[in-house]
MIMIVEX-860784 format. One line per 10 residues: their letters; for each residue x, z negated, y of N, C-alpha, C, CB. Coordinates in steps of 0.05 Angstrom, whole numbers, plus 5000, padded with zeros to 4 digits. Atoms other than C-alpha are relative to their C-alpha. Glycine has a CB too. Example, Ala and Ser with C-alpha at 12.3 -4.5 7.8 and 13.67 -1.06 7.14 Angstrom:
# residues 2
as	5018,5000,4976,5246,4844,4910,5018,5000,5024,4980,4975,5001  4984,5001,4976,5273,4857,4979,4985,4986,5022,5009,5029,5009;
***
This chain:
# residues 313
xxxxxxxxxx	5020,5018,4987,2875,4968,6995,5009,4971,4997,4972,5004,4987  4986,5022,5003,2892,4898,7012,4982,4978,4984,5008,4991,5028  5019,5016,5009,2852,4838,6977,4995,4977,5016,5006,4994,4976  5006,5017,4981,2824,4792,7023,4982,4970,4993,4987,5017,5019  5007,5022,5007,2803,4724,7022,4978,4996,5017,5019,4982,5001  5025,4997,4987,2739,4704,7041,4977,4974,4984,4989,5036,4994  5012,5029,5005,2695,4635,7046,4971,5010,5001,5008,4973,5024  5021,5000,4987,2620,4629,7040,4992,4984,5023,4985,4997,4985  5004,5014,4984,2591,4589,7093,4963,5002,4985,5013,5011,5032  5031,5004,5010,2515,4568,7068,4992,5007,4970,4981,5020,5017;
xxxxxxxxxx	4998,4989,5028,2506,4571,6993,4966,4989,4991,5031,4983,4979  5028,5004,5009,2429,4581,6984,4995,5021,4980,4978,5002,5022  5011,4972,5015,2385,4635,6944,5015,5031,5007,4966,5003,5011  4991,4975,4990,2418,4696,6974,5039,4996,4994,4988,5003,5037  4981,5002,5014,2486,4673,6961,5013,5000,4979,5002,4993,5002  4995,4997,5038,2486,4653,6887,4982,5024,4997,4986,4968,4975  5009,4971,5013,2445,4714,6868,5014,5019,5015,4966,5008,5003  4992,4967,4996,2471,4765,6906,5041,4989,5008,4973,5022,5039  4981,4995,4987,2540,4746,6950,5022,4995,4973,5002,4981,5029  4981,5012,5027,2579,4704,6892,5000,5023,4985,4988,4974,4980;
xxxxxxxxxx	4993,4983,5025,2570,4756,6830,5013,5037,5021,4960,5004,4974  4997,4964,4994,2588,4822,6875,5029,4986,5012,4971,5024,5030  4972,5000,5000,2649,4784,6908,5028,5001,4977,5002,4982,5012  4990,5008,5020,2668,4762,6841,5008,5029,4985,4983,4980,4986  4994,4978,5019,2675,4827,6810,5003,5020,5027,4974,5008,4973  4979,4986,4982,2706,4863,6874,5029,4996,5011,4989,5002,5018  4970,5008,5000,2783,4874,6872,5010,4992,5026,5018,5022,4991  4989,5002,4965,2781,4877,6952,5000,4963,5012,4971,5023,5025  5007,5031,4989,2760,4803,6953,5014,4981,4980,4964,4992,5000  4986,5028,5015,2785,4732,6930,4981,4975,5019,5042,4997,5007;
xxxxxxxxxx	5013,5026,4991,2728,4676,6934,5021,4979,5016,4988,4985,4972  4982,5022,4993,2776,4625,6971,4989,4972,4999,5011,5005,5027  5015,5025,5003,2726,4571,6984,4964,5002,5013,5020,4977,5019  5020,5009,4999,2655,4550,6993,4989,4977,5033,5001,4989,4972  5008,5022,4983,2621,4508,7050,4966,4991,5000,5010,5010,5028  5029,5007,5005,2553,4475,7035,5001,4970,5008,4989,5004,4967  5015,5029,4988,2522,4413,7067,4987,4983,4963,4960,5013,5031  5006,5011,5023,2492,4397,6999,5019,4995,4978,4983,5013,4991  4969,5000,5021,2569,4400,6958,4995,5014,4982,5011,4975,4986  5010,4979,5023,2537,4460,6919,5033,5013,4999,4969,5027,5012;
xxxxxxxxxx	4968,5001,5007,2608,4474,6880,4993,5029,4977,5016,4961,4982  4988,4976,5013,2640,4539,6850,5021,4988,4978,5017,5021,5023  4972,5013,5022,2691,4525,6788,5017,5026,5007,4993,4994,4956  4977,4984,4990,2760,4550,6812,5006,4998,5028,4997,5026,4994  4991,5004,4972,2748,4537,6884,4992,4975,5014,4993,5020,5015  5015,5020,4978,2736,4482,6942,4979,5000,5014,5011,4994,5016  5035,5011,4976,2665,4454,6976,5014,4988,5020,4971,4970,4985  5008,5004,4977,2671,4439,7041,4978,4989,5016,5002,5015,5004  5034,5004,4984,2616,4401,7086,5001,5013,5018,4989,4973,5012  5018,4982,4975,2623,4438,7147,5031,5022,5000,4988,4977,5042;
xxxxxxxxxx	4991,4979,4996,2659,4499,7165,5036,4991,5021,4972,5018,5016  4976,5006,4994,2715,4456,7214,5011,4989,4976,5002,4982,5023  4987,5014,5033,2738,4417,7145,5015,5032,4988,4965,4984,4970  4985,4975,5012,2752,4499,7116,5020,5005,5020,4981,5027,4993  4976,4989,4994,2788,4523,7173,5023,4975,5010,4993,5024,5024  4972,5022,4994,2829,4457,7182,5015,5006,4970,4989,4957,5004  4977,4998,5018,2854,4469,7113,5006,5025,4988,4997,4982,4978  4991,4975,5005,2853,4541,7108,5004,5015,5017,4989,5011,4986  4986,4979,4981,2879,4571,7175,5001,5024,4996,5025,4996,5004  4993,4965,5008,2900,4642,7136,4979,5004,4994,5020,5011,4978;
xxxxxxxxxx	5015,4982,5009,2839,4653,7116,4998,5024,5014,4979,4990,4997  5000,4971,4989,2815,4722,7126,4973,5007,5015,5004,5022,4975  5023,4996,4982,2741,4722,7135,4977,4976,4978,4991,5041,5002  5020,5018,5022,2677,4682,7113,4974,5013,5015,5002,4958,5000  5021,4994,5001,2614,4702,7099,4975,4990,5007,5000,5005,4986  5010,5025,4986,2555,4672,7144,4967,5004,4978,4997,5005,5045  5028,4992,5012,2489,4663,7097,4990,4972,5005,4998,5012,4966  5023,5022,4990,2456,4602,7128,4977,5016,5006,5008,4982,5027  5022,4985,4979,2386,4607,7155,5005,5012,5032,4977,4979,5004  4994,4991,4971,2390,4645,7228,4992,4988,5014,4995,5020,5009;
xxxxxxxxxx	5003,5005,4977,2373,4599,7271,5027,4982,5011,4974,4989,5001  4974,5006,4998,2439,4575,7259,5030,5005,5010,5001,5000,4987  4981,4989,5011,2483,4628,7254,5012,5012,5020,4994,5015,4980  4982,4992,4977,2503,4643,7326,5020,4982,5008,4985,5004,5024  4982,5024,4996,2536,4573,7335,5027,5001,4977,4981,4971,4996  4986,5010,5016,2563,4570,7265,5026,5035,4999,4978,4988,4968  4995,4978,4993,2583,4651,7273,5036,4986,5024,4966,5017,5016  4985,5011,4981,2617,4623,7339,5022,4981,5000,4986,4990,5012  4978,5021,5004,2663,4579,7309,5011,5011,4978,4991,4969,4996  4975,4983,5009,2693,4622,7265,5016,5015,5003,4999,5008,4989;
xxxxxxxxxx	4987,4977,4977,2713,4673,7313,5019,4982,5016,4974,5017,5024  4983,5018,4983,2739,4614,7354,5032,4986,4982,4977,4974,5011  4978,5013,5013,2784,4598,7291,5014,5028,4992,4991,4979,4974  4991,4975,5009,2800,4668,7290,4994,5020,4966,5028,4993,5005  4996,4994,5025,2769,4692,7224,4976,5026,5006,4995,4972,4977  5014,4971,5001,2737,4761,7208,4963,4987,4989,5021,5025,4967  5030,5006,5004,2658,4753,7199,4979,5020,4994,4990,4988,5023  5024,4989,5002,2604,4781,7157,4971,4977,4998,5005,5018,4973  5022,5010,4999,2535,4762,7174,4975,5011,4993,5000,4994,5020  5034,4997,5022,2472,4763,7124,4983,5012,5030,4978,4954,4981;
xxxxxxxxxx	5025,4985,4982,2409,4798,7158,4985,4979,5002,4982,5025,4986  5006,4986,4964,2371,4777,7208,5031,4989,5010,4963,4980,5026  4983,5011,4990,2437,4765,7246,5007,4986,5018,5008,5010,5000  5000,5024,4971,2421,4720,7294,4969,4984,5001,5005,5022,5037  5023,5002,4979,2358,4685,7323,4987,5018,5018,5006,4984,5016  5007,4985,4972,2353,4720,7389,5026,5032,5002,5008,4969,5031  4989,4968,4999,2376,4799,7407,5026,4985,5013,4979,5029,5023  4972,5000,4981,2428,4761,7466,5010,4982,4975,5000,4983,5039  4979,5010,5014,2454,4713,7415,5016,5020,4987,4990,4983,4983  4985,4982,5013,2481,4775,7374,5018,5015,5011,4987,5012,4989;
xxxxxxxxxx	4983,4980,4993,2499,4812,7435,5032,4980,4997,4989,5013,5031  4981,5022,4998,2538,4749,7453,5030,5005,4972,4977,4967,4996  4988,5003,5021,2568,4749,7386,5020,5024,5011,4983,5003,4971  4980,4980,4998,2602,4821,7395,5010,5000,5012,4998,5019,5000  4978,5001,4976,2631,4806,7457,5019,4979,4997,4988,4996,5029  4988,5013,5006,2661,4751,7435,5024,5003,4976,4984,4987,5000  4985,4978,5023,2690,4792,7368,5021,5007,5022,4980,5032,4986  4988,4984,4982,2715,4841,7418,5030,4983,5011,4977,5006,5024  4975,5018,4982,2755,4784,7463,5022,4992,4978,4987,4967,5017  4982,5007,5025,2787,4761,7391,5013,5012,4986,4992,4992,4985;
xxxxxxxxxx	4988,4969,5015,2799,4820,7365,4983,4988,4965,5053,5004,4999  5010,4999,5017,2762,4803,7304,4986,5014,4991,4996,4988,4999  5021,4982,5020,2719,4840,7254,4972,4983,5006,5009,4999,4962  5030,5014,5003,2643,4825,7262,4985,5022,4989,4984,4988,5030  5012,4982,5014,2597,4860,7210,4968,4987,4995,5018,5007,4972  5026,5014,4999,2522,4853,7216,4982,5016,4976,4986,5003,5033  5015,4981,5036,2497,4872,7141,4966,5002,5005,5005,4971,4960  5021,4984,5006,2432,4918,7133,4996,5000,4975,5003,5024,5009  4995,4988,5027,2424,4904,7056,4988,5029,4992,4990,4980,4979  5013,4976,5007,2371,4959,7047,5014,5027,5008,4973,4999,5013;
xxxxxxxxxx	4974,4973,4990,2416,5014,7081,5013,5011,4978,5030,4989,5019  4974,4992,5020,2457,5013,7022,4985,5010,4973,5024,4971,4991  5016,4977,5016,2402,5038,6972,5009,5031,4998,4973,5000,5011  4995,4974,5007,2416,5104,6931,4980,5022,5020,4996,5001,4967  5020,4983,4990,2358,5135,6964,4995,5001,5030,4977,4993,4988  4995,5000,4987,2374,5126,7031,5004,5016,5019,5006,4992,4995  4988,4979,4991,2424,5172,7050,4988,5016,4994,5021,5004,4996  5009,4977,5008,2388,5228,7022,4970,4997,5014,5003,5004,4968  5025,5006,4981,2323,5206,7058,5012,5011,5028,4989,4963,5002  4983,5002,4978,2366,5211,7121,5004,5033,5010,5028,4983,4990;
xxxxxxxxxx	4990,4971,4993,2393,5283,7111,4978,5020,4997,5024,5010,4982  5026,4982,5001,2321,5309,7094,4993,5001,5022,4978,4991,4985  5007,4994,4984,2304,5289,7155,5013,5009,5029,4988,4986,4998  4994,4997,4970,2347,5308,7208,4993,5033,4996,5035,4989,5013  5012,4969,4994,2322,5366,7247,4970,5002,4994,5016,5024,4982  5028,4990,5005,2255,5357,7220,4979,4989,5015,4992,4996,4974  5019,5011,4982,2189,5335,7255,4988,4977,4973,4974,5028,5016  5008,5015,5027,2154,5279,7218,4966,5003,5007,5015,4963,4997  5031,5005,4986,2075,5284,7218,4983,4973,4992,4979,5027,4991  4997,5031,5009,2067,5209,7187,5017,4988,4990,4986,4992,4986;
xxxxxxxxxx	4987,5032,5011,2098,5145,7171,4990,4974,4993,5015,4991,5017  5010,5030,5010,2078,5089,7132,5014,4991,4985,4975,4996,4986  4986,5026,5011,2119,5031,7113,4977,4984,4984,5013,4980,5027  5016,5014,5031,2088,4990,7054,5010,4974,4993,5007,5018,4970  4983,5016,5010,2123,4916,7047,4988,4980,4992,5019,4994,5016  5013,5014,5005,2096,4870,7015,5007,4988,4969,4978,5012,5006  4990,5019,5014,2115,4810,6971,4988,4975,5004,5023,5000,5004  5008,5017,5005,2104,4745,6951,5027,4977,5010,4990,5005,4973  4979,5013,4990,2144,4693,6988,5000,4980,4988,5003,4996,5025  5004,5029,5021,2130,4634,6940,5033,5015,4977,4953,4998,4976;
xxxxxxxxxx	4978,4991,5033,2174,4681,6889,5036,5002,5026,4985,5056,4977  4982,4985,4984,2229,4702,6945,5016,4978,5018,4983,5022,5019  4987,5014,4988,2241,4637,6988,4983,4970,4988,5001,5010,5031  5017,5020,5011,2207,4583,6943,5013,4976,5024,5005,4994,4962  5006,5032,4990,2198,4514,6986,5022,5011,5033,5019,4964,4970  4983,4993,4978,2244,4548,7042,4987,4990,5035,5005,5035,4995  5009,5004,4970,2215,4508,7112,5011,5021,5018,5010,4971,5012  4982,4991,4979,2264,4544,7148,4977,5029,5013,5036,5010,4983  5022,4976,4998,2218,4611,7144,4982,5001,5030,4976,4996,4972  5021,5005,4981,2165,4578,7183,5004,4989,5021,4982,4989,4992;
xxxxxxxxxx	4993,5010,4976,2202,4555,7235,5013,5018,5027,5019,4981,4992  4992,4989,4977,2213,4575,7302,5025,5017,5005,5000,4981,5016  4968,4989,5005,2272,4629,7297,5007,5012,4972,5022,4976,5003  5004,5005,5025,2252,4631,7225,4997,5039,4989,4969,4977,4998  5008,4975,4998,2228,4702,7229,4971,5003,4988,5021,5018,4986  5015,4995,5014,2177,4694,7179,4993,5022,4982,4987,4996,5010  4995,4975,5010,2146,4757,7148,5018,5026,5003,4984,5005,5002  4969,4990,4979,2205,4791,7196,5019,5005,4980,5015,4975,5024  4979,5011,5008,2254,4764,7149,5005,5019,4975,4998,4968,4996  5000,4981,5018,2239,4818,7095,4990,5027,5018,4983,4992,4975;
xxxxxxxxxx	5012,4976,4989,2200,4868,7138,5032,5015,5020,4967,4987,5023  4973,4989,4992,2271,4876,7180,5015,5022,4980,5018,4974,5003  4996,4988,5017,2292,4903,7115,4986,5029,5000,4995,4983,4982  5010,4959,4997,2247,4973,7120,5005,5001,5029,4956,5014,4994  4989,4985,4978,2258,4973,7190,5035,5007,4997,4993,4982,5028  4973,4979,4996,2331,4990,7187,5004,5011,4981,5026,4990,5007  4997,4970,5022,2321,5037,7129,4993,5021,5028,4968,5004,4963  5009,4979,4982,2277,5068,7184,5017,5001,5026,4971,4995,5008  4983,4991,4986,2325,5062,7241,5023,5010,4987,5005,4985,5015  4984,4982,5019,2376,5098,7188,5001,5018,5004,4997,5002,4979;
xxxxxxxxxx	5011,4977,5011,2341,5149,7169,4993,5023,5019,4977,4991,4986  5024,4991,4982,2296,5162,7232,5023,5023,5020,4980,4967,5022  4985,4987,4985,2334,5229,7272,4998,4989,5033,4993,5028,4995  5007,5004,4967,2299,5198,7341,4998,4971,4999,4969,5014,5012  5001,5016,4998,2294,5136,7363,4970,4982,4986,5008,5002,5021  5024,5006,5007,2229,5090,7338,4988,4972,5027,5003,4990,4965  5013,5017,4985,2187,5043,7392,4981,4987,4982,4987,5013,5023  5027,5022,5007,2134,4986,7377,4985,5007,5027,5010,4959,4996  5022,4995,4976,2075,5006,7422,4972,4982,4995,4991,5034,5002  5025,5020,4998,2019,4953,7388,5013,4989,4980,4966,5007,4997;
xxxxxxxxxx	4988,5020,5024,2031,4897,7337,4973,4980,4993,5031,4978,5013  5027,5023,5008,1975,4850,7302,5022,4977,4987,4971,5014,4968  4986,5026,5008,2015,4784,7280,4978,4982,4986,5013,4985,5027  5022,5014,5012,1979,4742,7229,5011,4975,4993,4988,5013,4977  4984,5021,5012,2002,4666,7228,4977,4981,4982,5017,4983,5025  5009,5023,5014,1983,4615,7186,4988,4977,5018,5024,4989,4984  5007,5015,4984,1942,4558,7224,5020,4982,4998,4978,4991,4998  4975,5021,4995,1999,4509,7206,5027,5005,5004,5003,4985,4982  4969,4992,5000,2063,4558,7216,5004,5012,5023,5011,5020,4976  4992,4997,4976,2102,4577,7276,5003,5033,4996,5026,4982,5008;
xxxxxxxxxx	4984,4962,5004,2121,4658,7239,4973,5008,4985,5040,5007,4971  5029,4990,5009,2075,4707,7216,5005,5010,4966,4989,5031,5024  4989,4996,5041,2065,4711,7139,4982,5035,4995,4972,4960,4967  5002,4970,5002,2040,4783,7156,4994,5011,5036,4971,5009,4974  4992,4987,4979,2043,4844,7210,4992,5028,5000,5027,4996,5002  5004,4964,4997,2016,4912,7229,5012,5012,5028,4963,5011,5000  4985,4990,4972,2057,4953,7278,4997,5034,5003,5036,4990,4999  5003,4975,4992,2048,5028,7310,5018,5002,5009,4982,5008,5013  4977,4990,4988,2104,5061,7330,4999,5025,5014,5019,5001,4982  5002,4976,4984,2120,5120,7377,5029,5013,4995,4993,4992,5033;
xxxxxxxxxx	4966,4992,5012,2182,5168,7362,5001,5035,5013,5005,4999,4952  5003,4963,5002,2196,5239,7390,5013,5016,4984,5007,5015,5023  4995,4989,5023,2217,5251,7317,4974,5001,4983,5022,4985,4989  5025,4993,5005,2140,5251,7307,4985,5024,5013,4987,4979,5005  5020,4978,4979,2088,5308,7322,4978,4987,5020,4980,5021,4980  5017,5016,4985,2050,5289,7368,4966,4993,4994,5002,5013,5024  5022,5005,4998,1988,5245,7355,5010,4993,4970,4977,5019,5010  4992,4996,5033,2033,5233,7285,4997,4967,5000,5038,5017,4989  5002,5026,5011,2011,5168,7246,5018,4985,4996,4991,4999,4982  4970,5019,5015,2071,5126,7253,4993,4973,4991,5026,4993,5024;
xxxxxxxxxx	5008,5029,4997,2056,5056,7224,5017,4980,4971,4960,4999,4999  4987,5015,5014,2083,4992,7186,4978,4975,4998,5028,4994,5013  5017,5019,5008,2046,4942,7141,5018,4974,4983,4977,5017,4982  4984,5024,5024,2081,4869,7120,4990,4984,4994,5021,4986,5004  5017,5020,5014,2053,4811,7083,5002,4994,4975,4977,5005,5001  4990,5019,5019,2079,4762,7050,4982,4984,4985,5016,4984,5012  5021,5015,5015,2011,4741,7005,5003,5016,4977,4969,4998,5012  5007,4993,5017,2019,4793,6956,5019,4986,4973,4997,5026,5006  4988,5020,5024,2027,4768,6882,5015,5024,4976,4968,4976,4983  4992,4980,5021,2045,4810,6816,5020,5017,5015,4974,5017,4986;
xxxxxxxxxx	4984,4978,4995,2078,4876,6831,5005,4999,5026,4990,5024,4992  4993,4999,4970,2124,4879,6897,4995,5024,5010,5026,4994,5008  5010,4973,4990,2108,4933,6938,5021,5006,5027,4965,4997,5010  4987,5005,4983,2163,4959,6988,5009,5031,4997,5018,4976,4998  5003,4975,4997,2156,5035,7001,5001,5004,5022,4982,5010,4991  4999,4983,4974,2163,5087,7059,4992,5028,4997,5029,5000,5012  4999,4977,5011,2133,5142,7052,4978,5022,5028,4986,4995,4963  4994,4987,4977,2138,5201,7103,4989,5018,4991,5026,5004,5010  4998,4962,5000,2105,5278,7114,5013,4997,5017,4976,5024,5005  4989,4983,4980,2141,5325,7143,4983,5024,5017,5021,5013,4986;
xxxxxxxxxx	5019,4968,4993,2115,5388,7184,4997,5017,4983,5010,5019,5020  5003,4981,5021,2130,5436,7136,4991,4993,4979,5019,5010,4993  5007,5011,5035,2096,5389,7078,5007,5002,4986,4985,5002,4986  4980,5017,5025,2151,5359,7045,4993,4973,5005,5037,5004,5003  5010,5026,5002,2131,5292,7022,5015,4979,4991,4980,5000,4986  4968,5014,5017,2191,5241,7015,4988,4968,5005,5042,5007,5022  5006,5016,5015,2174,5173,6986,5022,4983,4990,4988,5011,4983  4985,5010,5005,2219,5120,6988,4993,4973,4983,5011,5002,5020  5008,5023,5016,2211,5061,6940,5017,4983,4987,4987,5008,4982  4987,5022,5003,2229,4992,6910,5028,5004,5024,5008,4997,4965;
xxxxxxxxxx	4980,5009,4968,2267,4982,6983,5017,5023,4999,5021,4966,5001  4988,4983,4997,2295,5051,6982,5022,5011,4967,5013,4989,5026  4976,5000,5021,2340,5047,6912,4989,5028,4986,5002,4970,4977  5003,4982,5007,2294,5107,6892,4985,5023,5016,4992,4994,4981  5008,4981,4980,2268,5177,6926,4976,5016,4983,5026,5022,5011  5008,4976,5006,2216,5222,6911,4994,5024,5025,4977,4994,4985  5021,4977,4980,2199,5290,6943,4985,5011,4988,5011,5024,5015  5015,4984,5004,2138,5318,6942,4988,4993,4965,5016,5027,5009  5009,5020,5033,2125,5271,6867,5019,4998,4991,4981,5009,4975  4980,5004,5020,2190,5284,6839,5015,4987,5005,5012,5016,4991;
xxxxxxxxxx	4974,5022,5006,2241,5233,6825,5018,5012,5002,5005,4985,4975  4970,4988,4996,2307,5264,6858,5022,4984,4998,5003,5010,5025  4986,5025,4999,2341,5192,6866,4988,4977,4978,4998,4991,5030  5016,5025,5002,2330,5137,6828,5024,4989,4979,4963,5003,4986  4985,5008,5013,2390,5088,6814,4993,4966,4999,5025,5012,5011  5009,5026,5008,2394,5015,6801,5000,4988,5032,5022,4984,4976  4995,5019,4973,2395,4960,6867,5027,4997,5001,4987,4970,5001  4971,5010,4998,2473,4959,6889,5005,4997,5029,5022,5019,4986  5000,5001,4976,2457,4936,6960,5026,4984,5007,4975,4990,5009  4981,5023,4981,2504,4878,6971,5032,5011,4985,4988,4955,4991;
xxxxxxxxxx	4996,4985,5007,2548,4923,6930,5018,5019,5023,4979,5005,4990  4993,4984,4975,2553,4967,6990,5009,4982,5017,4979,5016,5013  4995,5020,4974,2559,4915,7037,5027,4993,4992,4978,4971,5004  4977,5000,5000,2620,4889,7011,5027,5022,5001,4998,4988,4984  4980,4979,4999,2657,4955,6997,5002,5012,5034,4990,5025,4977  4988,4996,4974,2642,4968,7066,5020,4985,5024,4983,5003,5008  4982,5015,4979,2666,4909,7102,5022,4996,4992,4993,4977,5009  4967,4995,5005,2730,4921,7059,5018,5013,5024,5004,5021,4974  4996,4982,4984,2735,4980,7097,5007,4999,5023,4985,5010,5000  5001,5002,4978,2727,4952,7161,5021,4977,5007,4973,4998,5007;
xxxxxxxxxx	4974,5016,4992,2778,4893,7157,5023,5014,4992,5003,4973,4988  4974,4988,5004,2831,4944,7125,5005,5016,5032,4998,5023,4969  4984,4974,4973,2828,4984,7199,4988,4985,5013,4994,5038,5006  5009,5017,4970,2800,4922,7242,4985,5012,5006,5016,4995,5024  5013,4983,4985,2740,4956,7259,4968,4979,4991,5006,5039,4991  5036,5007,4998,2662,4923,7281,4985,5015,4990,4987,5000,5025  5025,4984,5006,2597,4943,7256,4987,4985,5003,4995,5013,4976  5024,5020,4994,2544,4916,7288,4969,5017,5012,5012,4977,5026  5025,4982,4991,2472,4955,7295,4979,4976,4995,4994,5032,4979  5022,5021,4993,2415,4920,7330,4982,5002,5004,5001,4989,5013;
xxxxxxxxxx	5025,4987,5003,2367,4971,7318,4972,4986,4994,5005,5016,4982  5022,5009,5010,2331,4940,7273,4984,4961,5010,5010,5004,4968  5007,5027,4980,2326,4869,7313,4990,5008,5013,5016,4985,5014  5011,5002,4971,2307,4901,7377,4967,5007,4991,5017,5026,5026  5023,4994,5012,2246,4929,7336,4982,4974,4991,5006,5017,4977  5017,5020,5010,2225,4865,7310,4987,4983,5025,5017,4982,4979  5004,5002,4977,2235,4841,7379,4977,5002,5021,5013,5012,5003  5024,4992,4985,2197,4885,7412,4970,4991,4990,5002,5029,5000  5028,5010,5018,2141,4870,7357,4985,4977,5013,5009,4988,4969  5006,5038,4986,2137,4794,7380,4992,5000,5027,5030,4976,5001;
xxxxxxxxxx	5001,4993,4984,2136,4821,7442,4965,5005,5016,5019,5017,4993  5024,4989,4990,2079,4863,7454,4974,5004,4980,5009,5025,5011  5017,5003,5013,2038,4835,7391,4975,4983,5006,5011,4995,4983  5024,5019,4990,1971,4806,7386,4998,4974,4981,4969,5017,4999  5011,5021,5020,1960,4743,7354,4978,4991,4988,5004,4985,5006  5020,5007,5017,1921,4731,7295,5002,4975,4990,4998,5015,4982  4996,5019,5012,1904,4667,7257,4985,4997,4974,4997,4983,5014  5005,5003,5022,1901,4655,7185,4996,4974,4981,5014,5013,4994  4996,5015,5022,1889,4608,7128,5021,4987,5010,5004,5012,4976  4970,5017,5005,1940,4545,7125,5015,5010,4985,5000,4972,4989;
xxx	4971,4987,5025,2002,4566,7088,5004,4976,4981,5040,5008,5018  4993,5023,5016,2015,4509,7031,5018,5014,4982,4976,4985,4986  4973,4990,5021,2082,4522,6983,4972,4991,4971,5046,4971,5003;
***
């Protein structure tokens, strides 16, 4: 396996906690450099203010990692491909569904790598959710997400801004467990949207879905909302026809069927993510699923709007 070099691009909350300590202790990678608007600095490597400054003085690089906010990240995306460099991009991966398609076609013309990370995917409990269900009928679905965004994106404007996603921005997260998992496809057929009187995104969301991996008249549904405090709450939990009862929890990392604990390992999402996009620059190969976008999509789409309380940090 080769070891590859590889820049951040955006060095916020999601970076230092998760991207930094998992590159750092993977042999496939070599931090090369950093790029932050604020001169947020690594010891051992170079800050950068913008992303032309890295590839003017690092040409060879191999790839860099895009974790800005998304309303960014098709432009800044766009100019790394144009400097020829391999690209993984944090979840939501874009703004808009065409900005992303945009993105892959543009990969494509470069021949570059473009990898559009799913962290939740990479939960122990996952895959095995996945192989329970194929072939089976499902006779409900309820998604469960729910957190406290004061703890998760403290003082973060960006959230509430137009492109922002808002409660989206975690709720994306169970949807592409459920486009994973799900043997059939999944639709948004109603949506309730609940904004804040002073915010542009919704700080919660109820959505119905339709699937002909359901029985018919089967409870498919999804609940997000970003008010809750103490204990996070971020479950999936499915019958089957035959009444098997599988129970996915803390964002998939553990399983039960039917009560029992079959799965249950630690969080090594970003973990996965990197060992995969090893994978995918050792044989030049894309991964880009837009499943779980077109779902949120559709949400915004054909939701109703509610209005709530002011939001105050």
């Amino acid at each position: 396996m080769s070891q590859h070099s590889i820049a951040i691009i955006g060095v916020g909350k999601i970076a230092v906690d998760q991207h930094l300590p998992v590159i750092a202790k993977n042999p496939a990678f070599r931090l090369a450099a950093l790029v932050s608007q604020r001169g947020i600095e690594q010891a051992g490597v170079p800050t950068f203010r913008t992303p032309a400054e890295l590839y003017a003085a690092m040409p060879d690089l191999d790839a860099v990692a895009i974790c800005t906010p998304p309303s960014v990240r098709h432009q800044v995306a766009l100019e790394a491909l144009n400097a020829g460099m391999n690209v993984l991009l944090e979840k939501p991966p874009a703004p808009t569904v065409s900005e992303l398609a945009d993105l892959v076609r543009q990969a494509a013309a470069r021949r570059c790598v473009l990898f559009a990370t799913w962290h939740s995917q990479y939960n122990a409990g996952v895959e095995e959710a996945k192989k329970r269900l194929a072939g089976g009928k499902i006779a409900s679905l309820a998604i469960t997400w729910k957190e406290d965004v004061r703890r998760w994106h403290p003082g973060q404007e960006w959230i509430w801004q137009p492109g922002g996603f808002g409660v989206f921005d975690p709720g994306i997260n169970a949807l592409s467990i459920l486009t994973e998992i799900a043997p059939e496809p999944f639709f948004v057929t109603a949506a309730s949207l609940t904004y804040p009187a002073n915010r542009d995104t919704p700080i919660a969301a109820r959505l119905t879905f339709a699937s002909d991996a359901g029985l018919p008249g089967a409870a498919l549904t999804a609940e997000f909302d970003w008010r809750q405090t103490g204990d996070q709450t971020w479950t999936i939990e499915i019958a089957l026809e035959d009444g098997t009862r599988l129970t996915l929890i803390d964002g998939g990392s553990k399983l039960a069927v039917n009560g029992d604990l079959t799965v249950a390992e630690p969080m090594a999402e970003y973990e996965g993510i990197y060992a995969r996009f090893a994978g995918l620059l050792d044989r030049g190969e894309s991964a880009v699923d837009a499943a779980p976008f077109h779902l949120v999509a559709d949400a915004m789409v054909v939701g109703k709007r509610e209005t709530t309380d002011a939001f105050e940090w």
